[in-house]
Biopython code that builds the backbone (N, CA, C, O; Angstrom):
import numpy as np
from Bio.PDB.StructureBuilder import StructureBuilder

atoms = [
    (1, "UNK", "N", (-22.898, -143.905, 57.863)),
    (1, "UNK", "CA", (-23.228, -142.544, 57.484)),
    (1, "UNK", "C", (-22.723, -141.593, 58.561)),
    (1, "UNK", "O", (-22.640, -141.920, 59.745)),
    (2, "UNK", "N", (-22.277, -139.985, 57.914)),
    (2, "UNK", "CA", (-21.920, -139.787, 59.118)),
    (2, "UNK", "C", (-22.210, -138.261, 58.813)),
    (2, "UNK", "O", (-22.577, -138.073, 57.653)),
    (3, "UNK", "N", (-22.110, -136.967, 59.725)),
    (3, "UNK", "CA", (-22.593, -135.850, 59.088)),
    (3, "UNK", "C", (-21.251, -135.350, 59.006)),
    (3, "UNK", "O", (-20.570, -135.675, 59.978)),
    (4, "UNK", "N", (-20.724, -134.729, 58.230)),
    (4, "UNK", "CA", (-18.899, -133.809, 57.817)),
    (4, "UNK", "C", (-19.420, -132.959, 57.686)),
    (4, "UNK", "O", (-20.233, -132.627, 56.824)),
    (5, "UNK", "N", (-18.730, -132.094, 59.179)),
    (5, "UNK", "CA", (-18.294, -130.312, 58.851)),
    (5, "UNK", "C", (-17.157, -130.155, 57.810)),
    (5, "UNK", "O", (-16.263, -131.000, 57.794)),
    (6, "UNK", "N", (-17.141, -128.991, 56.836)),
    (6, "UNK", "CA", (-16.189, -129.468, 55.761)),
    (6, "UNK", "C", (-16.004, -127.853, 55.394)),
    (6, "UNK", "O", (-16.997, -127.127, 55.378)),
    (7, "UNK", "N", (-14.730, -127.355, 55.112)),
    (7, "UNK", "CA", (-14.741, -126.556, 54.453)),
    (7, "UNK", "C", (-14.226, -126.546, 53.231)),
    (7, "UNK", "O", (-13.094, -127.016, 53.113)),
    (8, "UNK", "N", (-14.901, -126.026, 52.054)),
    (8, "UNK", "CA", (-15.056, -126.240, 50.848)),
    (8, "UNK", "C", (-14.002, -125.601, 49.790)),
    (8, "UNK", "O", (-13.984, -124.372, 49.709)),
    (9, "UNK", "N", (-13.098, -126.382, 48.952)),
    (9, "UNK", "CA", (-12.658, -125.715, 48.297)),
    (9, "UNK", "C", (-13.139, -124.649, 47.524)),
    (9, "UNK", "O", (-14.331, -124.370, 47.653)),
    (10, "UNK", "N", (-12.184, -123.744, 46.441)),
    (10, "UNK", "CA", (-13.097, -122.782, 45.512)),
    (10, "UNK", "C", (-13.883, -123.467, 44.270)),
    (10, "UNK", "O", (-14.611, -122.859, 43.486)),
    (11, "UNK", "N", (-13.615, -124.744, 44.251)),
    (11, "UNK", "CA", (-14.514, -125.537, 43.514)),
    (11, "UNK", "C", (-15.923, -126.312, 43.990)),
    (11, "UNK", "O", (-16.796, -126.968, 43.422)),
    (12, "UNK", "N", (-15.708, -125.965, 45.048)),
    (12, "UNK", "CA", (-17.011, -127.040, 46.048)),
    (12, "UNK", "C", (-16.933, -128.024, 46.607)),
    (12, "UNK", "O", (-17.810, -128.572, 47.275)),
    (13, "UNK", "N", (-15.412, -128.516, 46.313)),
    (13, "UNK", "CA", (-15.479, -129.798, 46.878)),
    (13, "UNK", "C", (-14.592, -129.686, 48.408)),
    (13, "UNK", "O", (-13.585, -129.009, 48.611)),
    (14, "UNK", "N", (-15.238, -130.477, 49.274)),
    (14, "UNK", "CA", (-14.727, -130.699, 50.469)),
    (14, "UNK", "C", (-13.124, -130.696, 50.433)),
    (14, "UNK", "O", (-12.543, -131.450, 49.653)),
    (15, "UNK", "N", (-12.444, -129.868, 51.255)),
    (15, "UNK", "CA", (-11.025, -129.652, 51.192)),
    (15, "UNK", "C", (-10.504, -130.126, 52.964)),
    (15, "UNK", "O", (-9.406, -130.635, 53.190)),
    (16, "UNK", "N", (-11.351, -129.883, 53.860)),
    (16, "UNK", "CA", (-11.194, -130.066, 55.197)),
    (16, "UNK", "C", (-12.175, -130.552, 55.655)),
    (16, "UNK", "O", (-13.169, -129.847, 55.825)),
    (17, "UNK", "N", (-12.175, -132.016, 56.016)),
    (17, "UNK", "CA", (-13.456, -132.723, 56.580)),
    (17, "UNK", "C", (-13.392, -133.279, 58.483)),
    (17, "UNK", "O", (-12.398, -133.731, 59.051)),
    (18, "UNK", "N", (-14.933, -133.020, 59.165)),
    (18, "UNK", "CA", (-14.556, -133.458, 60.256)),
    (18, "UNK", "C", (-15.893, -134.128, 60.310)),
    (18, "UNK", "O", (-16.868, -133.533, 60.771)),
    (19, "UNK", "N", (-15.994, -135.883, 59.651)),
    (19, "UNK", "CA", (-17.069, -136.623, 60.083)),
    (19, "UNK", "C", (-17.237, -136.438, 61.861)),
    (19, "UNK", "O", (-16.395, -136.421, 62.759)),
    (20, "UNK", "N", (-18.763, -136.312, 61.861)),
    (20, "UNK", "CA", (-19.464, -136.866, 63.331)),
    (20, "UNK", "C", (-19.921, -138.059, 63.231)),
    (20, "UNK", "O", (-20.197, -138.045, 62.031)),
    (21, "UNK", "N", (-20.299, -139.398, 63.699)),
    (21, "UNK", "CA", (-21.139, -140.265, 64.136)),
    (21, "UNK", "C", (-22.339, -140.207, 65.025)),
    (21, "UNK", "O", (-22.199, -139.606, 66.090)),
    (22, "UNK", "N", (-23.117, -140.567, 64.838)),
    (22, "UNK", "CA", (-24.662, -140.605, 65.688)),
    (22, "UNK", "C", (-24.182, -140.435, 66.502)),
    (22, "UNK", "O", (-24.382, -139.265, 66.828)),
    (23, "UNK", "N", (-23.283, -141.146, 67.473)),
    (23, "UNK", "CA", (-23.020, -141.029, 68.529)),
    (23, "UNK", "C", (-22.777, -139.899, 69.407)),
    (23, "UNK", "O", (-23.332, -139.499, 70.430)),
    (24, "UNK", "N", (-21.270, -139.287, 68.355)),
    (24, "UNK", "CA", (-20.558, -137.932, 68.185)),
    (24, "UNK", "C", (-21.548, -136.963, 68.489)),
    (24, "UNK", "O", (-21.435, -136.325, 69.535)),
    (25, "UNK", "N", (-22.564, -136.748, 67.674)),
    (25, "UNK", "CA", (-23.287, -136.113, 67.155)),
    (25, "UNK", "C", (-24.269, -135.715, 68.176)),
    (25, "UNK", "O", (-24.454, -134.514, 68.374)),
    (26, "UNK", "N", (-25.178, -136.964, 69.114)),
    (26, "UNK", "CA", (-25.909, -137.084, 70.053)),
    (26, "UNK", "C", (-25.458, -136.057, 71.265)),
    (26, "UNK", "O", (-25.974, -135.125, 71.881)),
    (27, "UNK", "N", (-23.756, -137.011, 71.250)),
    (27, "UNK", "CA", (-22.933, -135.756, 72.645)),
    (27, "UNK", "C", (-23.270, -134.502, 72.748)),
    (27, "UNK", "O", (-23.879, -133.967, 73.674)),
    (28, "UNK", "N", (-22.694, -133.836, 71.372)),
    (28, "UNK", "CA", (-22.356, -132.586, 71.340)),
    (28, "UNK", "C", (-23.692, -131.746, 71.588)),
    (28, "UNK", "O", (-23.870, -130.791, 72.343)),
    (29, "UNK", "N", (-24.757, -132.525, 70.549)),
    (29, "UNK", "CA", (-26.256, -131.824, 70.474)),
    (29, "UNK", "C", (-26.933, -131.899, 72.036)),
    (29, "UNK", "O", (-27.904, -131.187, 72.292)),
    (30, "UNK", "N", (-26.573, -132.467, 72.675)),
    (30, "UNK", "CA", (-26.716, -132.419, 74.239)),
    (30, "UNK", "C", (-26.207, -131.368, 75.226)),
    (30, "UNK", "O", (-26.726, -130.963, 76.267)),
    (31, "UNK", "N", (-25.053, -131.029, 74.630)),
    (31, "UNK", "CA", (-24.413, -129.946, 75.242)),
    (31, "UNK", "C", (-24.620, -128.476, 74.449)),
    (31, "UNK", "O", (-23.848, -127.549, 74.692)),
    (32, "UNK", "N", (-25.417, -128.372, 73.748)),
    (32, "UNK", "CA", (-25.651, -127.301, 72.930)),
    (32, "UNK", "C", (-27.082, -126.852, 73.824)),
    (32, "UNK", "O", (-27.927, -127.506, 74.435)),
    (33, "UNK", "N", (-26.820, -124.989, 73.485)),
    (33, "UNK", "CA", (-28.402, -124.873, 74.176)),
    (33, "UNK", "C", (-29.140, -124.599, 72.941)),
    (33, "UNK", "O", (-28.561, -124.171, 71.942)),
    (34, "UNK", "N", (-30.223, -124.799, 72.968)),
    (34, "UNK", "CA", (-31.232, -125.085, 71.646)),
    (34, "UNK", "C", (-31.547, -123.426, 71.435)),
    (34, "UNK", "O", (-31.772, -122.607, 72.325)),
    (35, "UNK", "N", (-31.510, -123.279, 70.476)),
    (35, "UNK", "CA", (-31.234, -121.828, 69.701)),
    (35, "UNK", "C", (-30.146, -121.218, 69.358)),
    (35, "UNK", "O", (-30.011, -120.135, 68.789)),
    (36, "UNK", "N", (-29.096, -122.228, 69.863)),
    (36, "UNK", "CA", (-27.953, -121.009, 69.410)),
    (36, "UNK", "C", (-27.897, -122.253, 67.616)),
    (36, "UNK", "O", (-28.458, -123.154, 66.993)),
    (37, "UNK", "N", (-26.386, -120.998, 67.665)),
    (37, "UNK", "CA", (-25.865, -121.243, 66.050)),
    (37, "UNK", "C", (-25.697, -122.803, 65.634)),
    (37, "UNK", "O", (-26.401, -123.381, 64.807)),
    (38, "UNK", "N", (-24.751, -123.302, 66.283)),
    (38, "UNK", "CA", (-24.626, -124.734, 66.544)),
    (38, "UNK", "C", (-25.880, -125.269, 66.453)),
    (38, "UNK", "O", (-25.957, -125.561, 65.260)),
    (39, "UNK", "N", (-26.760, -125.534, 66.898)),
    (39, "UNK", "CA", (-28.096, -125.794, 66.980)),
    (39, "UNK", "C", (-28.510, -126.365, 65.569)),
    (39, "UNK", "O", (-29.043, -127.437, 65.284)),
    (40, "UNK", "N", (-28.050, -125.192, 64.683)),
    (40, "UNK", "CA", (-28.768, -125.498, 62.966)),
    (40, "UNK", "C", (-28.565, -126.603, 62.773)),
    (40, "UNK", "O", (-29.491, -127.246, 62.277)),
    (41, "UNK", "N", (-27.078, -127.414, 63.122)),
    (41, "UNK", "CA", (-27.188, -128.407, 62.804)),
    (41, "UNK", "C", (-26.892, -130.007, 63.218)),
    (41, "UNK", "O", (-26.250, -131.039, 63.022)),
    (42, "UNK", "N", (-28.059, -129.204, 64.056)),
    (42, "UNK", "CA", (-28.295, -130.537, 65.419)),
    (42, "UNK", "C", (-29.563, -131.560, 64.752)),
    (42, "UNK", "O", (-30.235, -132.184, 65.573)),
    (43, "UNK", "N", (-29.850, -131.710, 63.420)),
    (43, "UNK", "CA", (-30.714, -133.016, 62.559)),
    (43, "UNK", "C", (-29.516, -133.211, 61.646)),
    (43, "UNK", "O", (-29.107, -132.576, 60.675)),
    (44, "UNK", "N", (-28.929, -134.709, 62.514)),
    (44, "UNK", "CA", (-28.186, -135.600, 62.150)),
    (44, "UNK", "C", (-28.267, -135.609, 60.432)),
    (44, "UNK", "O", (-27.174, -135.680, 59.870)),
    (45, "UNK", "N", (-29.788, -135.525, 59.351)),
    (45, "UNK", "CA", (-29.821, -136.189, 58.237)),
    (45, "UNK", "C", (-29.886, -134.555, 57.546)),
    (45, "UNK", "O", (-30.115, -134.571, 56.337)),
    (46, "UNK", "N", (-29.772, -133.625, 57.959)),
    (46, "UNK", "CA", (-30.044, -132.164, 57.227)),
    (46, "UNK", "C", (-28.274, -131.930, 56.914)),
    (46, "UNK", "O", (-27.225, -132.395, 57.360)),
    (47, "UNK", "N", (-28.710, -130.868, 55.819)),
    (47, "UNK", "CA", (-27.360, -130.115, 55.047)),
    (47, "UNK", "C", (-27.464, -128.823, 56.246)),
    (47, "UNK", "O", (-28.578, -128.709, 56.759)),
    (48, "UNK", "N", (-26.606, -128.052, 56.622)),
    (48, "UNK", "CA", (-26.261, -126.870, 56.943)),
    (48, "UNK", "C", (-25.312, -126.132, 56.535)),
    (48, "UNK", "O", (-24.403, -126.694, 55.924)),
    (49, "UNK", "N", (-25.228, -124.424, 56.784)),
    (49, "UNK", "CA", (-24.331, -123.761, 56.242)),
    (49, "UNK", "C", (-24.043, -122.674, 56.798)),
    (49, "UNK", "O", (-24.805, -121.712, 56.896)),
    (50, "UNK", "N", (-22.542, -122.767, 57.343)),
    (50, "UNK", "CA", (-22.161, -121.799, 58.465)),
    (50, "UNK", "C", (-21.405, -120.592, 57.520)),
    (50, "UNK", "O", (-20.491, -120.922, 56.765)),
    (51, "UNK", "N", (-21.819, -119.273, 57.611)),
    (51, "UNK", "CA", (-20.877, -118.169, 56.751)),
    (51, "UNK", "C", (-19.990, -118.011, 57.428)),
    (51, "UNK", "O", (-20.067, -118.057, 58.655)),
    (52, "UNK", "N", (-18.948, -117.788, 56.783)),
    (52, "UNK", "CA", (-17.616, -117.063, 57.078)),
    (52, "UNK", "C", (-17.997, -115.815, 58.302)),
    (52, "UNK", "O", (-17.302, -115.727, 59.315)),
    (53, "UNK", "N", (-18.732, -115.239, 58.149)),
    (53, "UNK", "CA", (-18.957, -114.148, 59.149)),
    (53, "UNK", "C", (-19.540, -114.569, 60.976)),
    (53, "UNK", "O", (-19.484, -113.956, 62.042)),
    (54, "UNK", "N", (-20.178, -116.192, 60.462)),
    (54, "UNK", "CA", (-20.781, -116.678, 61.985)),
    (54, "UNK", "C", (-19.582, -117.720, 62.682)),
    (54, "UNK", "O", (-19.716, -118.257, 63.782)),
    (55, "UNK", "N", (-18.406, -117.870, 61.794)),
    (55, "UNK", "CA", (-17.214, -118.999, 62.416)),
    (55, "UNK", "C", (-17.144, -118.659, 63.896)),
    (55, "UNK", "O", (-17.247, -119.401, 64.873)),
    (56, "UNK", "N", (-16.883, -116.945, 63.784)),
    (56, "UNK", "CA", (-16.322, -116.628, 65.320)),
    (56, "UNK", "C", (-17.082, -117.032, 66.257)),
    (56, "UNK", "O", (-16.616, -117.569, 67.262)),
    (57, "UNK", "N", (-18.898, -116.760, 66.000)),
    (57, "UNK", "CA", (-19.374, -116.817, 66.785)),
    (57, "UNK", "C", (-19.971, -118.502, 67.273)),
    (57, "UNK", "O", (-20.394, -118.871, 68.368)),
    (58, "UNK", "N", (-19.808, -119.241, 66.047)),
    (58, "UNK", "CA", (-19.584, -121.026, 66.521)),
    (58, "UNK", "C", (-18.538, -121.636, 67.120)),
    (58, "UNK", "O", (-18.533, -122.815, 67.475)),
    (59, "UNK", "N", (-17.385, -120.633, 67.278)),
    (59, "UNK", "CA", (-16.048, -121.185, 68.028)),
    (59, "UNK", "C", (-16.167, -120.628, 69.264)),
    (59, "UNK", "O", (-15.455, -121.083, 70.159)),
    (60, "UNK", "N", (-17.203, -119.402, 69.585)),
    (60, "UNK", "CA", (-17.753, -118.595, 70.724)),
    (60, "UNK", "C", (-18.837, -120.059, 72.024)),
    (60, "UNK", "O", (-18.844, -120.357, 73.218)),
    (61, "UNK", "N", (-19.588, -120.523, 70.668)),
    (61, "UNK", "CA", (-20.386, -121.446, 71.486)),
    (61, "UNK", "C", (-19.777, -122.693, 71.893)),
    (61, "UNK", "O", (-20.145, -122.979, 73.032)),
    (62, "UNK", "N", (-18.626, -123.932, 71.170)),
    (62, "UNK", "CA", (-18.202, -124.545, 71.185)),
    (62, "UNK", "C", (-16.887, -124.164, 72.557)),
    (62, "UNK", "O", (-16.705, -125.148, 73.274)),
    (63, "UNK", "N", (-16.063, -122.964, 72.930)),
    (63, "UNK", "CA", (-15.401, -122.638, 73.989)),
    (63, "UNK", "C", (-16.328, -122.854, 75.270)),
    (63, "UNK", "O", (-15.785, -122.953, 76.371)),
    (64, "UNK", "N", (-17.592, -122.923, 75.161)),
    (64, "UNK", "CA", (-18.855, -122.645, 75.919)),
    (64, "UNK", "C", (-18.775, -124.161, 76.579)),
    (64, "UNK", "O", (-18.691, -124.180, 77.807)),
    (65, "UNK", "N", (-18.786, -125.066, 76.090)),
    (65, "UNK", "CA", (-19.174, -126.616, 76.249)),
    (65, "UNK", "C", (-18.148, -126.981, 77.160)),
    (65, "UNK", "O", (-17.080, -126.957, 76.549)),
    (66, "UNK", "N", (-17.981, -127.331, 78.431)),
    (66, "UNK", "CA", (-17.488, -127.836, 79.116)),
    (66, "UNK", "C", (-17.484, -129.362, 79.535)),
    (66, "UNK", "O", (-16.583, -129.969, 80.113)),
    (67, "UNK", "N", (-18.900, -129.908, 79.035)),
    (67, "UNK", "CA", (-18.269, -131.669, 79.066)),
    (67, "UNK", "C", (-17.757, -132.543, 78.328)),
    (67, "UNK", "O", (-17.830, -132.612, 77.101)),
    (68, "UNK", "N", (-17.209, -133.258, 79.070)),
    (68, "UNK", "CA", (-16.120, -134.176, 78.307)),
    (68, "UNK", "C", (-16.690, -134.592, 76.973)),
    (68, "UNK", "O", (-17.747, -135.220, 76.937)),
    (69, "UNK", "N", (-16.011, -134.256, 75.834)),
    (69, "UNK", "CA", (-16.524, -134.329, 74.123)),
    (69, "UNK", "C", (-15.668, -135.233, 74.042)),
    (69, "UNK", "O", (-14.745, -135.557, 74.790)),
    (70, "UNK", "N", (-16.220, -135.823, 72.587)),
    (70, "UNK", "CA", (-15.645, -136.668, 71.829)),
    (70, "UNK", "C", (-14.464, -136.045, 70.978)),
    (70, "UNK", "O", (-14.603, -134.827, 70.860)),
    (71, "UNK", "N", (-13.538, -136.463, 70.466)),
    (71, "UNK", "CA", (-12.225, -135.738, 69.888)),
    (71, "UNK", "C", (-13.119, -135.317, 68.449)),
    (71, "UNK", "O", (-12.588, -134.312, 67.976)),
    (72, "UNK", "N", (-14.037, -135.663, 67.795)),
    (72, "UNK", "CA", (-14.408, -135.201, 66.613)),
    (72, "UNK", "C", (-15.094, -133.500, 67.165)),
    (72, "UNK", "O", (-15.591, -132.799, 66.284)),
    (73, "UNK", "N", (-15.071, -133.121, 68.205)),
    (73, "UNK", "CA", (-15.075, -131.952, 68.658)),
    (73, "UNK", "C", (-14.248, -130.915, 69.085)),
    (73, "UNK", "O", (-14.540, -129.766, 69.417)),
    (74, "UNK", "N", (-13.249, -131.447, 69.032)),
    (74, "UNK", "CA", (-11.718, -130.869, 68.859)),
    (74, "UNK", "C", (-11.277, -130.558, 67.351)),
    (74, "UNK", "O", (-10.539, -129.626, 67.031)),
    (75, "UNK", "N", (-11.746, -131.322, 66.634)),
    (75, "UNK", "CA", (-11.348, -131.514, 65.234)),
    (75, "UNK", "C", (-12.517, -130.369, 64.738)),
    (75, "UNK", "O", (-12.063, -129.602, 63.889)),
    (76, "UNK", "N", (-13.506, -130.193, 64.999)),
    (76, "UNK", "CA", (-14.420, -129.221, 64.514)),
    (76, "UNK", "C", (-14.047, -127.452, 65.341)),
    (76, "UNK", "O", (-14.362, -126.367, 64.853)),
    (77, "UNK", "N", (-13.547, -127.611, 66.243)),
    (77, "UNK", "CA", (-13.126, -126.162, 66.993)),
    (77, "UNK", "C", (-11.840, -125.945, 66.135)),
    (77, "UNK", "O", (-11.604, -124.797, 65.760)),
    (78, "UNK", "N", (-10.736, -127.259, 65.693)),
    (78, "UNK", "CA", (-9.388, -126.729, 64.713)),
    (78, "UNK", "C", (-10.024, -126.443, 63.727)),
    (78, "UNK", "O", (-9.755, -125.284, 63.411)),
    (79, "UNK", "N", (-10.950, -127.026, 62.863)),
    (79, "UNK", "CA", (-11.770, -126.738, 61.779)),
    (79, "UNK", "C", (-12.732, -124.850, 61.840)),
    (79, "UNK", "O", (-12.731, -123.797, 61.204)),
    (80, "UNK", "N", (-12.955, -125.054, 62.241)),
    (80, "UNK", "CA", (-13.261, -123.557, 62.740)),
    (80, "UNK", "C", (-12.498, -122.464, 62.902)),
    (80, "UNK", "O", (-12.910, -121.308, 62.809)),
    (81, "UNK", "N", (-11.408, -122.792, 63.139)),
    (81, "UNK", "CA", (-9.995, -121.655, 63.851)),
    (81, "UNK", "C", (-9.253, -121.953, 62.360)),
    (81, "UNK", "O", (-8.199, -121.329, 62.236)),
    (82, "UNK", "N", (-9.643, -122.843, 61.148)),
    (82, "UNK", "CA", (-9.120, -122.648, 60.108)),
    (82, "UNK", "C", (-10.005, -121.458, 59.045)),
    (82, "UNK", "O", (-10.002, -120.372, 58.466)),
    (83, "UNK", "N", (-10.693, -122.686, 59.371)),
    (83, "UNK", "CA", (-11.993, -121.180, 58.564)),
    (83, "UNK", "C", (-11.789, -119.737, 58.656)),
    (83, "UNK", "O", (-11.685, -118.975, 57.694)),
    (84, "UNK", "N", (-11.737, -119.396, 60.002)),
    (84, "UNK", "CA", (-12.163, -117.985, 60.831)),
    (84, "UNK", "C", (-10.748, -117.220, 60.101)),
    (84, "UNK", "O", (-10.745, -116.053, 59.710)),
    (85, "UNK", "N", (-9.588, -118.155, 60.023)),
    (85, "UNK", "CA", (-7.795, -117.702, 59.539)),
    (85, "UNK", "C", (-8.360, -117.618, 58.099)),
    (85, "UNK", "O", (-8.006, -116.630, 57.455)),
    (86, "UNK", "N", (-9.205, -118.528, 57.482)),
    (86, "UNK", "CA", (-8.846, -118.349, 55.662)),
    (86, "UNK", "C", (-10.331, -117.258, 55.184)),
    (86, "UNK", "O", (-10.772, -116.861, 54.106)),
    (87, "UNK", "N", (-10.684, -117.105, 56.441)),
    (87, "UNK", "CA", (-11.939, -115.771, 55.550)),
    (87, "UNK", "C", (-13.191, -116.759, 54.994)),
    (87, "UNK", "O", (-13.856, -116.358, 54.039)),
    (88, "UNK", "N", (-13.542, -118.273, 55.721)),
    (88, "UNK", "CA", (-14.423, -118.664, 55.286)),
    (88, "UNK", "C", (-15.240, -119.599, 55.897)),
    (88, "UNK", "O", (-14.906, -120.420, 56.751)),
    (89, "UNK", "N", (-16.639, -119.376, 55.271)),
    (89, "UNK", "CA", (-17.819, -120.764, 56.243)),
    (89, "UNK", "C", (-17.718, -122.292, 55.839)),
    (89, "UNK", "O", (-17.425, -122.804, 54.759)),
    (90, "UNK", "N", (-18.025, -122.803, 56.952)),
    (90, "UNK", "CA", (-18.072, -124.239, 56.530)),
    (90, "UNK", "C", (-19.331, -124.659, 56.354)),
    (90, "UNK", "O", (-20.165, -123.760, 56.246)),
    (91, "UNK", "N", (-19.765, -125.926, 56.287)),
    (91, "UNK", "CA", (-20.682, -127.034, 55.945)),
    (91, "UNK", "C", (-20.991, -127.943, 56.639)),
    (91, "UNK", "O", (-20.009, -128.419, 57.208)),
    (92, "UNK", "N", (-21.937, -128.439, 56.876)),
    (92, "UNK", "CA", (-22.359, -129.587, 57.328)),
    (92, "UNK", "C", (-23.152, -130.529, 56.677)),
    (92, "UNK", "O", (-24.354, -130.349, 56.482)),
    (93, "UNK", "N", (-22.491, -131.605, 56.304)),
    (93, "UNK", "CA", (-23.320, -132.384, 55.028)),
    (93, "UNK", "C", (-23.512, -133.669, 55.458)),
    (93, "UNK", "O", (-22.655, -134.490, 55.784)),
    (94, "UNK", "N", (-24.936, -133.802, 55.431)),
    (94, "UNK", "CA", (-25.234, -135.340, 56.078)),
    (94, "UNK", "C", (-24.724, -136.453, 54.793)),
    (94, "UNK", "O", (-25.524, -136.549, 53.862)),
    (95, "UNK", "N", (-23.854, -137.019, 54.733)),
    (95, "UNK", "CA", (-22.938, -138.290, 53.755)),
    (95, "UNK", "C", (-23.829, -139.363, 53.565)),
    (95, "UNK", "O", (-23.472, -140.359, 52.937)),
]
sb = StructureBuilder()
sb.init_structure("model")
sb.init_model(0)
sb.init_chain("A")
sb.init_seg("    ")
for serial, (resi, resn, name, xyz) in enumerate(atoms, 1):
    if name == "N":
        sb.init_residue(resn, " ", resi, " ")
    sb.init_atom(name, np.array(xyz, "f"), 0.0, 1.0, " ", f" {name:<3s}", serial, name[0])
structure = sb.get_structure()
């Protein structure tokens, strides 16, 4: 199981996926400070939903993180810098 940031086609279905692993997942939520945006979706088994209008400010917190990440955190900052270019929010869907 794994949680995918995803941004969604105009049909709903996942068009750009970036599975995390528990593992993945553990890292990053470690390096996050508890309240920000990122945060929402720091429970591994929950759905979340980032608007088009908060991308900038999740690619704001993710520039923030300075320890060594896992590459599925690279893949979620390109995922983000796609969004923020096509005018739209992504997802986080526990699989």
């Amino acid at each position: 199981m794994a949680l995918d940031f995803c941004m969604l086609s105009a049909d709903g279905r996942p068009e750009m996926t970036v599975p995390f692993g528990p593992d993945d997942h553990a890292m990053l939520f470690c390096a996050v400070a508890p309240g920000s945006l990122l945060s929402r979706a720091s429970e591994y088994y929950e759905d979340t939903e980032f608007s088009s209008s908060e991308i900038s400010l999740l690619l704001g917190e993710l520039a923030t993180i300075t320890q060594r990440m896992p590459p599925a955190v690279d893949a979620l900052r390109a995922l983000c810098r796609e969004a923020a270019q096509r005018g739209c929010g992504i997802v986080a869907v526990a699989d």
